[in-house]
Every structure is written in structure tokens, then in C-alpha cells.
PDB file of the backbone (N, CA, C, O) and the ligand in Angstrom, with CONECT records:
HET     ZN  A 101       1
ATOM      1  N   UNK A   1       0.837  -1.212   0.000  1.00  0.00           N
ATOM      2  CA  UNK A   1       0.000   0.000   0.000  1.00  0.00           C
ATOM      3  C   UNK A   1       0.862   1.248   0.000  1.00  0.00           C
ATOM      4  O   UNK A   1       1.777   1.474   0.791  1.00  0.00           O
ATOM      5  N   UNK A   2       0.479   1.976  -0.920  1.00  0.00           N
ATOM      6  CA  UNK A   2       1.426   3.526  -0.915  1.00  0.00           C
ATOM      7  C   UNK A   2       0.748   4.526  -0.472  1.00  0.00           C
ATOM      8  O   UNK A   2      -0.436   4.439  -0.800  1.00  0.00           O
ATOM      9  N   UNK A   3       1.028   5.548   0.207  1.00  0.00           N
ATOM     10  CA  UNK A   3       0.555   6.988   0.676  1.00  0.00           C
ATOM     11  C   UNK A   3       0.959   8.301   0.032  1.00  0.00           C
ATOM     12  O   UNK A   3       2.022   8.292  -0.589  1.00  0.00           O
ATOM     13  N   UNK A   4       0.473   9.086   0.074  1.00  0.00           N
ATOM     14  CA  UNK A   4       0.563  10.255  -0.521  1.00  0.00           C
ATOM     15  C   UNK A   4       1.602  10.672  -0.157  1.00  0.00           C
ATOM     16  O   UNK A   4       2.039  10.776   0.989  1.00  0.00           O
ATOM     17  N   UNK A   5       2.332  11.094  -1.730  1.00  0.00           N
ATOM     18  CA  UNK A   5       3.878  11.796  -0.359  1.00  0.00           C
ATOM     19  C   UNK A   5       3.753  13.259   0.013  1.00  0.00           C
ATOM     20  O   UNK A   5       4.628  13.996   0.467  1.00  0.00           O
ATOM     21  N   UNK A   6       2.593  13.509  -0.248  1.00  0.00           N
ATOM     22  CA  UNK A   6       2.574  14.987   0.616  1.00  0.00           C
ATOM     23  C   UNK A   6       1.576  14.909   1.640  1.00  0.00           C
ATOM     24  O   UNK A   6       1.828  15.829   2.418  1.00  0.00           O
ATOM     25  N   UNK A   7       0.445  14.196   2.082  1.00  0.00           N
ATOM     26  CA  UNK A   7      -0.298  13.915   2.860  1.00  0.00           C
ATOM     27  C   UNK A   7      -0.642  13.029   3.479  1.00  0.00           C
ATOM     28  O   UNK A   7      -1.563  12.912   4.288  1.00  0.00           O
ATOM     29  N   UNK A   8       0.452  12.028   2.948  1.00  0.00           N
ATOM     30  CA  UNK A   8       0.105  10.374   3.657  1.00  0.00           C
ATOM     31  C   UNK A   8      -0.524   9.621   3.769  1.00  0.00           C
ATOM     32  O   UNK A   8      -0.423   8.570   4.402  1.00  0.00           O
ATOM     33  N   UNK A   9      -1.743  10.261   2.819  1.00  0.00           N
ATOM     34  CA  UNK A   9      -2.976   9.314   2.818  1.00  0.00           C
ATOM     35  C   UNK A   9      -2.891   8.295   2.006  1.00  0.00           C
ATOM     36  O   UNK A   9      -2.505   8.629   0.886  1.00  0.00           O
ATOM     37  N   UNK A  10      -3.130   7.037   2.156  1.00  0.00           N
ATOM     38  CA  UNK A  10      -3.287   6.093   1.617  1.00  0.00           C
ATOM     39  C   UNK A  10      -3.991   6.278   0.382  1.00  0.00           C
ATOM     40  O   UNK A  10      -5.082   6.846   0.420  1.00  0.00           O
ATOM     41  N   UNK A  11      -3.361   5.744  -1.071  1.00  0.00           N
ATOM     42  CA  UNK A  11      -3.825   5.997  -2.043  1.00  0.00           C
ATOM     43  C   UNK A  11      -4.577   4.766  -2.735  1.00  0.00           C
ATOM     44  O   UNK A  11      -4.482   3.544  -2.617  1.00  0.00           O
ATOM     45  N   UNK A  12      -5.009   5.235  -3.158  1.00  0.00           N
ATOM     46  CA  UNK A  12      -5.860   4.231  -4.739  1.00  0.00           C
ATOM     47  C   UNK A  12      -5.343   3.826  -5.729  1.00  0.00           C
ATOM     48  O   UNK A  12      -4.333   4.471  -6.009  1.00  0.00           O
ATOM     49  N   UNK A  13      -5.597   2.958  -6.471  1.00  0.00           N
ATOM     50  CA  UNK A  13      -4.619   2.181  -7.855  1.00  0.00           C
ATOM     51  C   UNK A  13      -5.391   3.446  -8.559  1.00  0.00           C
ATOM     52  O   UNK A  13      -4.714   3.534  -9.583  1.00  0.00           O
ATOM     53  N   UNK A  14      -6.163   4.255  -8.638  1.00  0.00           N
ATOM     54  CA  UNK A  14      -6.686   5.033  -9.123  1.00  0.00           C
ATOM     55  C   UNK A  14      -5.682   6.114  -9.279  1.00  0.00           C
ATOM     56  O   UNK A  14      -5.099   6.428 -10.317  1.00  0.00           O
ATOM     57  N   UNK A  15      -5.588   6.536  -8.326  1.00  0.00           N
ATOM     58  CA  UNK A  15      -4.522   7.626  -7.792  1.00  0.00           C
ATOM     59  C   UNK A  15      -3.211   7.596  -8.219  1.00  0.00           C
ATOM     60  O   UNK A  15      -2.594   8.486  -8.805  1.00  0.00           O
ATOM     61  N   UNK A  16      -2.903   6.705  -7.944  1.00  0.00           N
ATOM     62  CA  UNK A  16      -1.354   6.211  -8.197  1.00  0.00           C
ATOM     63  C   UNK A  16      -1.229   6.182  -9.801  1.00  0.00           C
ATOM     64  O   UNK A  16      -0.296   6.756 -10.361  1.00  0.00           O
ATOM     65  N   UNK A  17      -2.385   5.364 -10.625  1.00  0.00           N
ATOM     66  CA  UNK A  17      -2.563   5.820 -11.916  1.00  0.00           C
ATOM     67  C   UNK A  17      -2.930   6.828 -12.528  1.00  0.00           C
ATOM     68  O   UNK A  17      -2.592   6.871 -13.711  1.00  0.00           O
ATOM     69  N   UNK A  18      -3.646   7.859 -12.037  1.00  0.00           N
ATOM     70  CA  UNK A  18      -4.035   9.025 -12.659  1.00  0.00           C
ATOM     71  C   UNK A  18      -2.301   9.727 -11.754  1.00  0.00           C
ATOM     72  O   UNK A  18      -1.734  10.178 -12.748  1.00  0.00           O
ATOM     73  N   UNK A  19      -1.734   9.887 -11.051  1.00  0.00           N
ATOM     74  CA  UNK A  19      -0.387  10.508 -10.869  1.00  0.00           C
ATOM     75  C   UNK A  19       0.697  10.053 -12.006  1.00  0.00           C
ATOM     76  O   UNK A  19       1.408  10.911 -12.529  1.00  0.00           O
ATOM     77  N   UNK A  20       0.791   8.785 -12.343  1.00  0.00           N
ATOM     78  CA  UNK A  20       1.890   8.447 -13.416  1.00  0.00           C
ATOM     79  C   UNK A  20       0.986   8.878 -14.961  1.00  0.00           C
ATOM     80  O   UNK A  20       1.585   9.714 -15.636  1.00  0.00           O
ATOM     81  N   UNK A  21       0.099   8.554 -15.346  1.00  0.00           N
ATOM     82  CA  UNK A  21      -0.552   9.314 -16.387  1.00  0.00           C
ATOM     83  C   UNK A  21      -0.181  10.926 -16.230  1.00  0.00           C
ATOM     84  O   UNK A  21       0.800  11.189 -16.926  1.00  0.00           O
ATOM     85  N   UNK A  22      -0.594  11.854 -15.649  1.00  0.00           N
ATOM     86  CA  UNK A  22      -0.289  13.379 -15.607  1.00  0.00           C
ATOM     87  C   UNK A  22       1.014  13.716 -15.425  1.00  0.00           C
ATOM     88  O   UNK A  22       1.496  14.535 -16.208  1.00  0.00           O
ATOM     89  N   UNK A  23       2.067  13.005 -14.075  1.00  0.00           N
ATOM     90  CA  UNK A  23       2.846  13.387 -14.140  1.00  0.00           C
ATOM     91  C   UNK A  23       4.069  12.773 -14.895  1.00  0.00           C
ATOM     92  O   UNK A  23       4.699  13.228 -15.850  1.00  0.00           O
ATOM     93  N   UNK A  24       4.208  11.733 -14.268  1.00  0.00           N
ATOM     94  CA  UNK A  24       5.437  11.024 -14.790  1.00  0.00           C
ATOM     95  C   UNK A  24       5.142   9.570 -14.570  1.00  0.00           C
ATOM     96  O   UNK A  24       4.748   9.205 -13.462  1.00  0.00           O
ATOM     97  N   UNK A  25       5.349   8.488 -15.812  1.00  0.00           N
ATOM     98  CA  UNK A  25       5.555   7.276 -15.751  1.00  0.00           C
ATOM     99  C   UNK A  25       6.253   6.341 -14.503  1.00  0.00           C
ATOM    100  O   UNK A  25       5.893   5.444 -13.741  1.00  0.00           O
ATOM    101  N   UNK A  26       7.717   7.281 -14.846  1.00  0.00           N
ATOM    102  CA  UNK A  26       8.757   6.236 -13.792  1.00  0.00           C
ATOM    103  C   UNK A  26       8.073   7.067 -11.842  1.00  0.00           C
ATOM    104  O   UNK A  26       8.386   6.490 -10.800  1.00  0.00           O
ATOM    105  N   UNK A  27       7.588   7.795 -11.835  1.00  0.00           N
ATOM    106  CA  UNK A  27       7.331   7.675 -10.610  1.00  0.00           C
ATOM    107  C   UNK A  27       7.319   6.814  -9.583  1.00  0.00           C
ATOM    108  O   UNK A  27       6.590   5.824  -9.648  1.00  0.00           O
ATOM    109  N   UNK A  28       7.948   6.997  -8.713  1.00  0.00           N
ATOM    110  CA  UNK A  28       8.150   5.755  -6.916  1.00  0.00           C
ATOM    111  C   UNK A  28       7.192   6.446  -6.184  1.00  0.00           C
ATOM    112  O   UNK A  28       6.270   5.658  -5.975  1.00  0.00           O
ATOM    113  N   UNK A  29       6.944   7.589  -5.666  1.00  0.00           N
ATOM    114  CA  UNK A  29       6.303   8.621  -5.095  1.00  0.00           C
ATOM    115  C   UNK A  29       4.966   8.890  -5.592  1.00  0.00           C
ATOM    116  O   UNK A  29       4.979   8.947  -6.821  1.00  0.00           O
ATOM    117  N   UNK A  30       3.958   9.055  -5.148  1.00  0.00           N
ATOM    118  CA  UNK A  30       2.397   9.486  -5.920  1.00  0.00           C
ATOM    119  C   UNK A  30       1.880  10.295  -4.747  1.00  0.00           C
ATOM    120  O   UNK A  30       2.080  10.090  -3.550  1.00  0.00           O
ATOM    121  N   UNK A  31       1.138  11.306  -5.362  1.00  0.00           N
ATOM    122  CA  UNK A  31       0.052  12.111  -4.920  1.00  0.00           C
ATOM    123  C   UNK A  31      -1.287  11.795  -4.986  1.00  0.00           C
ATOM    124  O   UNK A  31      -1.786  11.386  -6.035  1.00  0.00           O
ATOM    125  N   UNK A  32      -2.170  12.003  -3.573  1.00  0.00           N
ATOM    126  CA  UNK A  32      -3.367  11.764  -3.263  1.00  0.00           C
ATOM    127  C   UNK A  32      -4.196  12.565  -4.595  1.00  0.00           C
ATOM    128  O   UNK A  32      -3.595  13.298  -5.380  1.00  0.00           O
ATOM    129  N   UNK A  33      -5.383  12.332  -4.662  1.00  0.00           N
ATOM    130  CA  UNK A  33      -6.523  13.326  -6.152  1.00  0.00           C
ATOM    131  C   UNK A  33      -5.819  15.055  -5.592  1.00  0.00           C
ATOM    132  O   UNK A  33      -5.060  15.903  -6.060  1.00  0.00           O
ATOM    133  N   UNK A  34      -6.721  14.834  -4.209  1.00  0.00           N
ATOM    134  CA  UNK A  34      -6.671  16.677  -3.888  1.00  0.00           C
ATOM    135  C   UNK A  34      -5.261  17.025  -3.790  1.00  0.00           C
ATOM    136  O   UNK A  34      -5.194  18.190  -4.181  1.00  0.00           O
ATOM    137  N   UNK A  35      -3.857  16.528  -3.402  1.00  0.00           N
ATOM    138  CA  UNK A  35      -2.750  17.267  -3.678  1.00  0.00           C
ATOM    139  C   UNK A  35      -2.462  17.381  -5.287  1.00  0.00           C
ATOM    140  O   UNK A  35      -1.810  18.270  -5.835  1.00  0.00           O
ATOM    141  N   UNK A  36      -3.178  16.142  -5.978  1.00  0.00           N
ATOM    142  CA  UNK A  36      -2.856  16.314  -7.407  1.00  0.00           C
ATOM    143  C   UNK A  36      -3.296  17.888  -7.788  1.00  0.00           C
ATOM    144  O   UNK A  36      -2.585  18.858  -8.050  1.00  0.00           O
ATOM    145  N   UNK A  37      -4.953  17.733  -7.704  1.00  0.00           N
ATOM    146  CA  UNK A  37      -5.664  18.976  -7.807  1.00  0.00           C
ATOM    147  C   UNK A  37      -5.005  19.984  -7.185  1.00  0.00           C
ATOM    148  O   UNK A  37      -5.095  20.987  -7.893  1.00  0.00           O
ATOM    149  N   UNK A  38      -4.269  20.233  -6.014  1.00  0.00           N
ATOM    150  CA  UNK A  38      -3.750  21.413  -5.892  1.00  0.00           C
ATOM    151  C   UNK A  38      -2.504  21.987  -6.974  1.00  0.00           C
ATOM    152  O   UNK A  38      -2.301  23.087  -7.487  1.00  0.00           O
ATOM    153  N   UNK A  39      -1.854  20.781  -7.036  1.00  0.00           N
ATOM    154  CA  UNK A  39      -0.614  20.703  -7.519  1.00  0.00           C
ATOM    155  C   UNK A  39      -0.790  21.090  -9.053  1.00  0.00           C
ATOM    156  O   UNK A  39       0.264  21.493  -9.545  1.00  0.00           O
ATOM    157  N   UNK A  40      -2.101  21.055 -10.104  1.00  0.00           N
ATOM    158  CA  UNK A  40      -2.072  21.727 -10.821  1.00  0.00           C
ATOM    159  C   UNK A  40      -3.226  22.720 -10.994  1.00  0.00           C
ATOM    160  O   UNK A  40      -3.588  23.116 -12.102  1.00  0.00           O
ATOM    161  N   UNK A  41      -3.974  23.229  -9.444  1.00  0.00           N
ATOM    162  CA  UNK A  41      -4.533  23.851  -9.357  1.00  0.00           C
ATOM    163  C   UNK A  41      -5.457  24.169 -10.186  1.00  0.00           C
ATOM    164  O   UNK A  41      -5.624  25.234 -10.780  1.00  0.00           O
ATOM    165  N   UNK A  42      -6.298  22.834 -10.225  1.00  0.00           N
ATOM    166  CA  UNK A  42      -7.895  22.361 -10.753  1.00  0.00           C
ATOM    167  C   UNK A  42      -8.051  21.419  -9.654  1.00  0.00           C
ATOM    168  O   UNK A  42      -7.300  20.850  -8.861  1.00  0.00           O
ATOM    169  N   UNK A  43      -9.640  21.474  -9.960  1.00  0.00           N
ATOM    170  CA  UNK A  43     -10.465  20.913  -9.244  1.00  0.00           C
ATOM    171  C   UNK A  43     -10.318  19.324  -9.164  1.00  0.00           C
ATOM    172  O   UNK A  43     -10.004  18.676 -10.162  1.00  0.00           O
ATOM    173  N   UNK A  44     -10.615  18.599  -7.645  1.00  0.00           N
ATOM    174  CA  UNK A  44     -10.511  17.676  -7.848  1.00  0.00           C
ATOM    175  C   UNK A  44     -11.627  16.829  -8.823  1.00  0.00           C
ATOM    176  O   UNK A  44     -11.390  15.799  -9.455  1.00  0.00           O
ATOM    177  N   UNK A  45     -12.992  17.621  -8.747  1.00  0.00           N
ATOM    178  CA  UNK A  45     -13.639  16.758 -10.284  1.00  0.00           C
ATOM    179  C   UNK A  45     -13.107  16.665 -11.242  1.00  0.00           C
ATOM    180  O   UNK A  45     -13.307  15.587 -11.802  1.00  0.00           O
ATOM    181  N   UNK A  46     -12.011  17.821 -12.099  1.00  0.00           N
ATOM    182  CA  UNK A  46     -11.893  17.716 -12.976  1.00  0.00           C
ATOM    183  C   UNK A  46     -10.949  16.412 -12.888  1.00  0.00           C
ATOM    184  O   UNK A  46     -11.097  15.499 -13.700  1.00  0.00           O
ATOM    185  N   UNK A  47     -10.076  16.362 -11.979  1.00  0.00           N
ATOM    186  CA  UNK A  47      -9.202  14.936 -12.074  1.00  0.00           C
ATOM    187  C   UNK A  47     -10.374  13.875 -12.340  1.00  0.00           C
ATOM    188  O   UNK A  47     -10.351  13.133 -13.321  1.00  0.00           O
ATOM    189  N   UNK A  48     -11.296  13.866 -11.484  1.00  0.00           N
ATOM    190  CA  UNK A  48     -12.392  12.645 -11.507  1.00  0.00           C
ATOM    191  C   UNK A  48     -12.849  12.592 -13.159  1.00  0.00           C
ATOM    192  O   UNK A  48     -13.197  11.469 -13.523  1.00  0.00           O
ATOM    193  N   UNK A  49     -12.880  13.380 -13.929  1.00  0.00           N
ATOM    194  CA  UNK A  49     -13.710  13.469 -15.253  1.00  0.00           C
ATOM    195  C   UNK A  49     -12.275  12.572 -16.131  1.00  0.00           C
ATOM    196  O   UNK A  49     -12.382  11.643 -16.931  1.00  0.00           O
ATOM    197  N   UNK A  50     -11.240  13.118 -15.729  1.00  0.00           N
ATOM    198  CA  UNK A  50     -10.243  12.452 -16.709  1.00  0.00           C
ATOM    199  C   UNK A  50      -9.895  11.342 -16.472  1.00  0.00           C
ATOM    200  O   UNK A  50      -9.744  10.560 -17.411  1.00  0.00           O
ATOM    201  N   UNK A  51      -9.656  10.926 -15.110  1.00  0.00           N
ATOM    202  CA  UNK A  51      -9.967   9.425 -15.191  1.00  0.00           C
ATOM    203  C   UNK A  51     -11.221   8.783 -15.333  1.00  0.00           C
ATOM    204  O   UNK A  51     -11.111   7.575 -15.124  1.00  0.00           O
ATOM    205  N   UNK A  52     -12.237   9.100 -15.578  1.00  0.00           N
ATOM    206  CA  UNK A  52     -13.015   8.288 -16.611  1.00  0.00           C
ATOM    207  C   UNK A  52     -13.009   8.197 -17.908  1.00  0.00           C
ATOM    208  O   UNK A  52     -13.651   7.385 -18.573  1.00  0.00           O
ATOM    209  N   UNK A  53     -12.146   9.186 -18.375  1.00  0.00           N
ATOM    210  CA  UNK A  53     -11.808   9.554 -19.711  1.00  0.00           C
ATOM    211  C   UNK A  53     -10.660   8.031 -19.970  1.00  0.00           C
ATOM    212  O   UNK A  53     -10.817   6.926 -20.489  1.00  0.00           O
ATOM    213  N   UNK A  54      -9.871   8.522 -19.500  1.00  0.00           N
ATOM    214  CA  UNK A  54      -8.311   7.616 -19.057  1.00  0.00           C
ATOM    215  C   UNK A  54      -8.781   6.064 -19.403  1.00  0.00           C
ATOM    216  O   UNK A  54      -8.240   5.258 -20.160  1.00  0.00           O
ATOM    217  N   UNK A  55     -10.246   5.888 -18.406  1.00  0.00           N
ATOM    218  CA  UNK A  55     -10.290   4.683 -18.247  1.00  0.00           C
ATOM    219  C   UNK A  55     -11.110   4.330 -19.192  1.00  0.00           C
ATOM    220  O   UNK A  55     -11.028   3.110 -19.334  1.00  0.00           O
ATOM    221  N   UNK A  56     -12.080   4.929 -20.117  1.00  0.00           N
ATOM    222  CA  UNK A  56     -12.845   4.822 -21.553  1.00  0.00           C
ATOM    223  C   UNK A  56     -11.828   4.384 -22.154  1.00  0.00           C
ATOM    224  O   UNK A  56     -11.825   3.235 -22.597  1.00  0.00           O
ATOM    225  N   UNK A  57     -10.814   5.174 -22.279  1.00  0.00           N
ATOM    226  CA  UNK A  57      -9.177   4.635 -23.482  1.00  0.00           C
ATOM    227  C   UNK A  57      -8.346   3.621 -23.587  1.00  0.00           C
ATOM    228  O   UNK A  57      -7.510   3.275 -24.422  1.00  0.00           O
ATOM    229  N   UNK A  58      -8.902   3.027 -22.142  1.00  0.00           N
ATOM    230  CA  UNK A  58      -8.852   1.486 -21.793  1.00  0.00           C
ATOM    231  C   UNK A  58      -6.991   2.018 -21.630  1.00  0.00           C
ATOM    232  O   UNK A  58      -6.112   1.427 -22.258  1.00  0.00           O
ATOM    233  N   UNK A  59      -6.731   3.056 -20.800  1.00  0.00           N
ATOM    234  CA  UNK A  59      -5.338   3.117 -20.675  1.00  0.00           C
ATOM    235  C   UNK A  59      -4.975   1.951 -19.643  1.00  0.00           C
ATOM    236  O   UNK A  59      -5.676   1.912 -18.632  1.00  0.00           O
ATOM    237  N   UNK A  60      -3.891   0.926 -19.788  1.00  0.00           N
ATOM    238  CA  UNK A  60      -3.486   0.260 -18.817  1.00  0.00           C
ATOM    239  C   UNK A  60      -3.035   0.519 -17.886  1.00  0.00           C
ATOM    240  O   UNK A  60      -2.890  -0.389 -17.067  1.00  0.00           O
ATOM    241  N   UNK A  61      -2.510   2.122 -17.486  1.00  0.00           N
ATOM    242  CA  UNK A  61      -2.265   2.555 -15.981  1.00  0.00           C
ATOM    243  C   UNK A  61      -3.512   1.895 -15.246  1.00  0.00           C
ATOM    244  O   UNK A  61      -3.272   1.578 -14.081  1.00  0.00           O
ATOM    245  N   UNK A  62      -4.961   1.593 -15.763  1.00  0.00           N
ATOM    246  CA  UNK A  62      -6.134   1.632 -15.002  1.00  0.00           C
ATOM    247  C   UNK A  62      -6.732   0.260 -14.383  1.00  0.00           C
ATOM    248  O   UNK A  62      -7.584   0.090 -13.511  1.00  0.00           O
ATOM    249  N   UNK A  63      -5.967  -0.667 -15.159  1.00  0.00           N
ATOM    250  CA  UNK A  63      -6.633  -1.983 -15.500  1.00  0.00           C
ATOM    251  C   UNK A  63      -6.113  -2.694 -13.984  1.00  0.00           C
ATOM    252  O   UNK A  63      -6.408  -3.858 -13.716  1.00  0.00           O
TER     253      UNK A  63
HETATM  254 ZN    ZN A 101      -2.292  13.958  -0.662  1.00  0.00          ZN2+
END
């Protein structure tokens, strides 16, 4: 189980995949939705809309 490395919260295969999708592939480290959302300062729905997008595209970060 991995945690947020800025908030420690325990993350989601969700999370952890929508962080290597936006930010970086080789990532060790992942951000929770809302530090994502801060971090590019949008909303955390809008993260929620793109991973359903993400996951329509049948991207394998998701599977
Ligand atoms: Zn966080």
C-alpha cells in the first residue's frame, strides 16, 4: 500500500494511476486526487472526469 507523499494518505490504484498518467511514468512517489488537484490547481472533479476519460481509453495505468 502507498501513501501520498505529501499527505500520507493512503492511495488508490486510481490515484497512483491518474499521478503516473499526468505526471510522470517512472514515478516511486504518488500524490493523493486533492494534492494532485492542488498541484495543478484544478479541481478535484476535474481529475475525476479524466480518469473516466483515461479509463474509456482502456489506458493500462487503469486496468
Ligand atoms: Zn495527498
Amino acid at each position: 500500500m502507498k501513501n501520498c507523499m505529501k499527505c500520507k494518505k493512503p492511495l488508490t490504484n486510481d490515484e497512483v494511476g491518474l499521478h503516473k498518467k499526468l505526471i510522470n511514468r517512472a514515478c516511486t512517489e504518488f500524490m493523493c486526487k486533492e494534492c494532485l488537484a492542488e498541484h495543478f490547481s484544478v479541481s478535484v472533479e476535474l481529475l475525476d472526469q479524466k480518469l473516466a476519460e483515461f479509463k474509456k481509453q482502456g489506458c493500462l495505468l487503469f486496468s
